[in-house]
C-alpha positions, 0 to 999 in steps of 0.5 A: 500500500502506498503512503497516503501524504497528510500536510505540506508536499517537500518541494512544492511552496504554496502559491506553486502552479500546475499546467494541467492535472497529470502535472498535479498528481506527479507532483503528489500535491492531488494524485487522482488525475479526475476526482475532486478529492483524495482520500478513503473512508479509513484514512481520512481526506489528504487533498481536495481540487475546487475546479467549478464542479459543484453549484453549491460550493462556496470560496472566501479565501482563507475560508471554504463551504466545500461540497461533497462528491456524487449526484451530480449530472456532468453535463449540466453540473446538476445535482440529480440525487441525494449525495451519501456520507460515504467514500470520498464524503466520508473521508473528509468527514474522518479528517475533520474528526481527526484534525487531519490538514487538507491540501487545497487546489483551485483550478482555473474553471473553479468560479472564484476571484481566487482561482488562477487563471489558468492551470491549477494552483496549490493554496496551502492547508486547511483543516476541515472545521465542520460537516452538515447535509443539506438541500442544495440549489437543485434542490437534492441533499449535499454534505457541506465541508467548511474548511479554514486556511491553516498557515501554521502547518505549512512545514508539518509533513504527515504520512499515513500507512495501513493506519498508522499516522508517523509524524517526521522527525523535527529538530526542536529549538525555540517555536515560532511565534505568529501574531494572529487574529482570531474571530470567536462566538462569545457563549453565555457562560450562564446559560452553560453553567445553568444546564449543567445545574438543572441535570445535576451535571448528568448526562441527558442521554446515560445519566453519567456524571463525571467526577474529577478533583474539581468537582463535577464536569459535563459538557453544554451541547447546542442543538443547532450549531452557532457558527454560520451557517447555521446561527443557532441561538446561545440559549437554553431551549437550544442546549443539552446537558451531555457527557464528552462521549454523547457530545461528540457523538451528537455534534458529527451525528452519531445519534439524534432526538425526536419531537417526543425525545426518542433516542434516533441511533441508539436505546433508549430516550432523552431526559429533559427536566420539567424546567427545560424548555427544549425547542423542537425546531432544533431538534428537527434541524439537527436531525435533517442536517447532522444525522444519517441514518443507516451509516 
């Protein structure tokens, strides 16, 4: 099996462009000569090609609403079927689980003010911040895969091999120091603190309560993610009280909830105390947009 490259290609500097696709993938920058992503469902996604494939992706520079691989008709560039969380989606979905670096490539067809005007440019490595479903402009499902430039891992080589990720060896000395700026949702400590309280900082979903030498730890969960797109609200009625295990497995849609709090992936049913006022509505988005059934 051969090495499955995650991070910066030796040799090849950001910025650096291609003369057509064959040209890429000798170069190890993309090696697949047609598909837009690079990557198995075991391993995780190593590089990606925006080329104007897909009606529905979306470029900002430093910031990417990429769209997922299948369903669409060539000739029109239509979504004709509802794409899958499988394969090539399901890769970039385990590189954001794994916080695997992606290398990302726009061609000279992708329609952006980004893109080269000719051939193809590497853009450097993003990280795959977070994945939804929802319904594209023709009006079918797609997977969203919101990717973040990453300047910072633009000299870390990773390589993968029947599984096994091996860093290369660094020579150590005194770490660079970048100035950055950082944009954040301010969460309402409150709000997070109050859920915790109401459930005795058990789980909704297990009822377990962690214990630690600080006292107890649980974890507030939104139903409906903040960020955009999705703008969820910072409040109560949108908030689960979740052990780290049921968080996370909630947020990449591992289980989902009902309109009758029903567990959706897994036995049994959600506790909700009598104070708790959870909006159903958010439910319902988290079920059309985070959870697949049959994965």
């Amino acid at each position: 099996m051969s090495k499955r490259l995650f991070g910066a290609i030796p040799g090849i500097a950001e910025g650096q462009t291609f003369e057509n696709r064959i040209e890429l993938s000798l170069s190890l920058v993309h090696r697949p000569r047609q598909a837009g992503i690079s990557g198995s469902q075991a391993e995780g996604a190593d590089s990606i090609v925006l080329s104007g494939g897909y009606e529905d992706d979306l470029d900002f520079g430093d910031v990417i609403v990429y769209t997922g691989h299948g369903g669409r008709d060539i000739p029109s560039g239509k979504q004709v079927v509802d794409q899958e969380l499988t394969r090539s989606n399901l890769a970039l979905a385990v590189s954001c689980q794994q916080g695997l670096p992606v290398r990302v490539i726009r061609g000279q067809n992708h329609r952006s003010e980004y893109s080269p005007q000719k051939g193809y440019r590497y853009d450097g490595l993003f990280r795959v911040e977070d994945y939804w479903k929802e319904k594209g402009k023709s009006g079918f499902e797609v997977w969203r895969f919101r990717m973040r430039q990453l300047k910072f891992l633009s000299n870390q080589i990773y390589e993968i091999q029947s599984r096994q990720v091996n860093e290369d060896e660094f020579e150590y000395g005194a770490p660079k120091r970048v100035e950055t700026r950082i944009t954040r949702i301010i969460r309402d400590t409150r709000l997070s603190k109050q859920v915790k309280e109401m459930y005795d900082f058990k789980c909704q979903v297990c009822k377990t309560r962690i214990e630690t030498n600080a006292g107890p730890y649980a974890e507030a969960a939104h139903i409906k993610p903040l960020g955009a797109p999705h703008n969820g609200p910072d409040d109560l009625s949108n908030l689960l009280c979740l052990c780290p295990n049921h968080h996370v497995r909630f947020d990449y849609g591992g289980f989902s909830v009902s309109d009758t709090f029903d567990l959706i992936g897994e036995p049994g049913k959600l506790h909700v105390h009598s104070a708790h006022q959870i909006n159903k509505t958010f439910l319902g988005y988290h079920r059309e947009h985070r959870y697949e059934e049959d994965w």
